[in-house]
Structures are given as C-alpha cells and as structure tokens.
C-alpha positions in Angstrom: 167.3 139.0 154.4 169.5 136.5 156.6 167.9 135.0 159.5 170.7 133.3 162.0 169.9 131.8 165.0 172.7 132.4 168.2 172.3 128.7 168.8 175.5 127.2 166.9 174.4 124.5 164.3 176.4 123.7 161.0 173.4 122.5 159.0 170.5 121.0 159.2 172.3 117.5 158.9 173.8 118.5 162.6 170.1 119.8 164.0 168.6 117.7 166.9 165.3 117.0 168.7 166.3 119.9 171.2 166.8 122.3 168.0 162.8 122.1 166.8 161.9 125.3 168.9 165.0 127.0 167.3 163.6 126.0 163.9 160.2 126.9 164.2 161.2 130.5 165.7 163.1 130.8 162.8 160.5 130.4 160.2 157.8 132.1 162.4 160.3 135.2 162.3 160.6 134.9 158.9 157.0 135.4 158.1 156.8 138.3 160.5 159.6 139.7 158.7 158.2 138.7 155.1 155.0 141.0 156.9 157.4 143.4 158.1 158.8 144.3 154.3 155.1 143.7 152.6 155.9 140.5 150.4 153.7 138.3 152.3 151.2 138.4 150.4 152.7 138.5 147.1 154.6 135.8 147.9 158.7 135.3 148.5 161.3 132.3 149.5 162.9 130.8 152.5 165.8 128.9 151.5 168.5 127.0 153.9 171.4 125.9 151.9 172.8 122.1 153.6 176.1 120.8 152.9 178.6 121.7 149.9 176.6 120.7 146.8 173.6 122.4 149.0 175.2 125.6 147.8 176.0 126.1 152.0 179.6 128.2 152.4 179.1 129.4 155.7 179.5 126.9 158.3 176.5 128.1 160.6 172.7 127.1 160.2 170.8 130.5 158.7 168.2 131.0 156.0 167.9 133.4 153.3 164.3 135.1 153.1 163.9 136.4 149.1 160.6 138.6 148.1 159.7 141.8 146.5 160.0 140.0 143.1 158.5 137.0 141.0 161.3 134.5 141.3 162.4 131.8 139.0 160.1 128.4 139.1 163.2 126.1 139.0 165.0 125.2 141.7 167.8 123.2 139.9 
C-alpha cells in the first residue's frame, strides 16, 4: 500500500518545519490503514525510500506500508 501526500515534496532531504503535520498524518494513516487490512497486530513495515542509493525512483515523498507476512530482518 502507497501512502502519498498531495503536498509536493521530493524526499525527506527537501521536508521542512511546515511539513511535520504532513508527516505525522502520514504515519497516523498508515496505522489506521495497517488496522484497516488486519496486520497491526501482527506486525508490518513503513518504509520511505530517500535519494538514489535510498532505492527512491519516484521523485515525490510517499511511503510504502508492507504486512500480511513475516518480513526479512535485514535491511541491507
């Protein structure tokens, strides 16, 4: 599941001070959604790729919400 704000930001790198509220309503919906699909309490993954090496290849801040599956323990 994607979450994307309609605020324009690149990345993170770009986010300001006036972004915080757009940040935190984008976590707090992805628990509700995490709720939503029943993999809250199981357990799942918010990931926001930055930058090139970051694994990023859309130019516009959005995180990935992954659940309904153990995942992997490493992250690199």
């Amino acid at each position: 599941m994607l979450v994307v704000p309609k605020e324009h930001m690149v990345n993170l790198n770009e986010a300001g001070v006036k972004d915080v509220p757009v940040l935190g309503r984008m976590l707090r919906l992805a628990a509700r959604i995490a709720n939503e699909m029943g993999v809250a309490e199981t357990g799942y993954r918010v990931v926001i790729n930055n930058g090139d090496e970051g694994g990023q290849v859309v130019p516009h801040l959005h995180l990935h919400l992954i659940g309904g599956k153990a995942l992997d323990q490493k992250l690199g």
